[in-house]
C-alpha positions as CSV (number, residue, x, y, z in Angstrom):
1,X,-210.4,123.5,71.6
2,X,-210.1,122.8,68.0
3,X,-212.6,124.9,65.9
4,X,-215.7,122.7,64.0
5,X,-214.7,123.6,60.7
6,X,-210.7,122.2,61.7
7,X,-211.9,119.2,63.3
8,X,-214.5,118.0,60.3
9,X,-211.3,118.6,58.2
10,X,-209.5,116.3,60.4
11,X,-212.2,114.1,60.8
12,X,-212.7,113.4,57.3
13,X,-208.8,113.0,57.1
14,X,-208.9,110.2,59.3
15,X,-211.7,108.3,57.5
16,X,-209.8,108.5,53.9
17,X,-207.0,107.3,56.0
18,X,-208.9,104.3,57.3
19,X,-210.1,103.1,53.9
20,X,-206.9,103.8,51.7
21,X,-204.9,101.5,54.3
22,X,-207.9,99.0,55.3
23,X,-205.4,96.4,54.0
24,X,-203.3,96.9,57.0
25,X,-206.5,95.2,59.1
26,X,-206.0,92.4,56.9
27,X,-202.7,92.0,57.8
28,X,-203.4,91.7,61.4
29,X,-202.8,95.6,62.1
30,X,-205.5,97.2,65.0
31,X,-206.0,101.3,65.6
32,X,-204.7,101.8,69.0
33,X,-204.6,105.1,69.2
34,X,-206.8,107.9,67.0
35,X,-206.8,111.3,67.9
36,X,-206.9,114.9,66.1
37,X,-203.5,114.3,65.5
38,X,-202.7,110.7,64.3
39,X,-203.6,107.3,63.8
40,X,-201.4,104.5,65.1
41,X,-201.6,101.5,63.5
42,X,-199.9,98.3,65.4
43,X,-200.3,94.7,65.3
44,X,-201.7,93.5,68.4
45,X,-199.0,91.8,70.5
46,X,-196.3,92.6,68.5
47,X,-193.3,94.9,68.4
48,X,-193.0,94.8,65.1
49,X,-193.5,97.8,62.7
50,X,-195.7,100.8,64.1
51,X,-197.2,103.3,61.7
52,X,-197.8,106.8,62.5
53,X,-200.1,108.6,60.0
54,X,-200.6,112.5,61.1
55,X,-201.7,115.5,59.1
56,X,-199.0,117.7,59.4
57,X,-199.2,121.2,57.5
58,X,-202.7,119.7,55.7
59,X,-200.6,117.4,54.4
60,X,-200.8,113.2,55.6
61,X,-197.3,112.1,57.1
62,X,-197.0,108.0,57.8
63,X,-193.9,107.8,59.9
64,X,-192.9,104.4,60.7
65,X,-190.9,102.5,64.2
66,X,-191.0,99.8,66.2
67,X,-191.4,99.5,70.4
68,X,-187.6,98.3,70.4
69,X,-186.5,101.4,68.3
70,X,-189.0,104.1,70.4
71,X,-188.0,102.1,73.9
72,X,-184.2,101.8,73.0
73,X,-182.1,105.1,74.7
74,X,-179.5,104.3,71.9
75,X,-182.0,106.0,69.4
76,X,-181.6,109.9,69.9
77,X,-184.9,112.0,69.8
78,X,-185.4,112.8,66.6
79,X,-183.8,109.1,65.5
80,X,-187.3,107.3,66.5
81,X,-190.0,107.6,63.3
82,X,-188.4,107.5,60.3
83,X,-190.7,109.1,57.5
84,X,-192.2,107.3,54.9
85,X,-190.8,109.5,52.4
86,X,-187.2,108.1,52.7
87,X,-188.8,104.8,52.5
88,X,-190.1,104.7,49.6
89,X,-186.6,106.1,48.2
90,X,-185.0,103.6,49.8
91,X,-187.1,100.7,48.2
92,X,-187.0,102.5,44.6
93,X,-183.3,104.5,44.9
94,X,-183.6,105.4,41.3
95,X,-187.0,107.3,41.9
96,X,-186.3,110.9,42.1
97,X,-187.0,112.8,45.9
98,X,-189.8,115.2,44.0
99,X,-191.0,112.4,42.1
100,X,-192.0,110.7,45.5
101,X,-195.8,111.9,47.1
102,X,-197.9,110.9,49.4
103,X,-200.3,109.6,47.3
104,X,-198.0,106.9,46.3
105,X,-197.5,105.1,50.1
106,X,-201.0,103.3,50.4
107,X,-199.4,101.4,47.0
108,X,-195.7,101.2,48.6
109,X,-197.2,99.8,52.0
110,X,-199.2,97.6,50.6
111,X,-196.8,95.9,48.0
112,X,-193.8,95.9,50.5
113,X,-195.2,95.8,53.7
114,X,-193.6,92.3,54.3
115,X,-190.3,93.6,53.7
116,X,-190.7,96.6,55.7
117,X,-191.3,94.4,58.6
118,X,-188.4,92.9,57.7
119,X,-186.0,95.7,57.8
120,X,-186.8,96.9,60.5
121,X,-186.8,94.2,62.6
122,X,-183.9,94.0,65.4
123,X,-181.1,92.2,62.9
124,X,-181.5,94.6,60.3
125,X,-182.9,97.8,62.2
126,X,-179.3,99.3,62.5
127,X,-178.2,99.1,58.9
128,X,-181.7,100.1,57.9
129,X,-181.4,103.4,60.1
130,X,-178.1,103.8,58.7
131,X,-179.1,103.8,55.2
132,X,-182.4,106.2,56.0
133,X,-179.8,108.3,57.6
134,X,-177.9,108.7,54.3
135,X,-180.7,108.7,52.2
136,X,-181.9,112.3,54.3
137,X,-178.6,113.7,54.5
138,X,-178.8,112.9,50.6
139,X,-182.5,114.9,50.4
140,X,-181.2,117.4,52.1
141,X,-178.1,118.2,50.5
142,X,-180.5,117.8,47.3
143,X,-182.9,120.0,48.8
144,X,-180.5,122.6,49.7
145,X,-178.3,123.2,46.5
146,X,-181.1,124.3,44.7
């Protein structure tokens, strides 16, 4: 059981979660699941782009897939969410990795949402998931050297 003081924290989490990215309602996006853990966001009928927001380490994650990519045995384990942190590298390369926070992907989701959609989407998904790929081995060796 998850003590009162930990839940209100999450609680209240999941709230600022649900007003920063209210947008996503607009855009035809539905809460289907919304537990202690995460919020899903998905758009109803659709196996289009599924984002994952959890509080991981007090800090919020938004990891994003799609059903093809979760459903697809192709995809190892760990090769399912990709986290929003390499996207937003990905959209702005020259952006530095410690220049990129958390507080920044309401913004980024909101202005590229569209093209999000778009790379992931079964055409593109493999040389999206290719360039993530790259992008963390990249953070990592960063991350590592220092």
């Amino acid at each position: 059981m998850v003590p009162k003081k930990e839940l209100s924290l999450i609680m209240e989490t999941i709230e600022k979660i649900k007003e920063k990215y209210c947008f996503l309602l607009e855009e035809g996006y539905n809460i289907v699941e919304c537990n202690c853990e995460s919020i899903v966001y998905k758009q109803q009928n659709s196996s289009r782009v599924i984002l994952n927001f959890m509080i991981d380490r007090d800090k919020l994650s938004l990891a994003i897939s799609t059903e093809y990519i979760l459903n697809n045995k192709e995809y190892g384990k760990y090769d399912k969410y990709y986290d929003f942190f390499y996207i937003v590298k990905m959209l702005e390369p020259k952006i530095a990795f410690e220049n990129i926070h958390a507080d920044m992907y309401s913004s980024y989701l909101k202005n590229n949402l569209i093209k999000i959609m778009e790379l992931f989407n079964q055409k593109h998904e493999k040389r999206t998931i290719a360039h993530l790929q790259k992008i963390i081995k990249q953070y990592n060796k960063e991350r590592w050297e220092e």
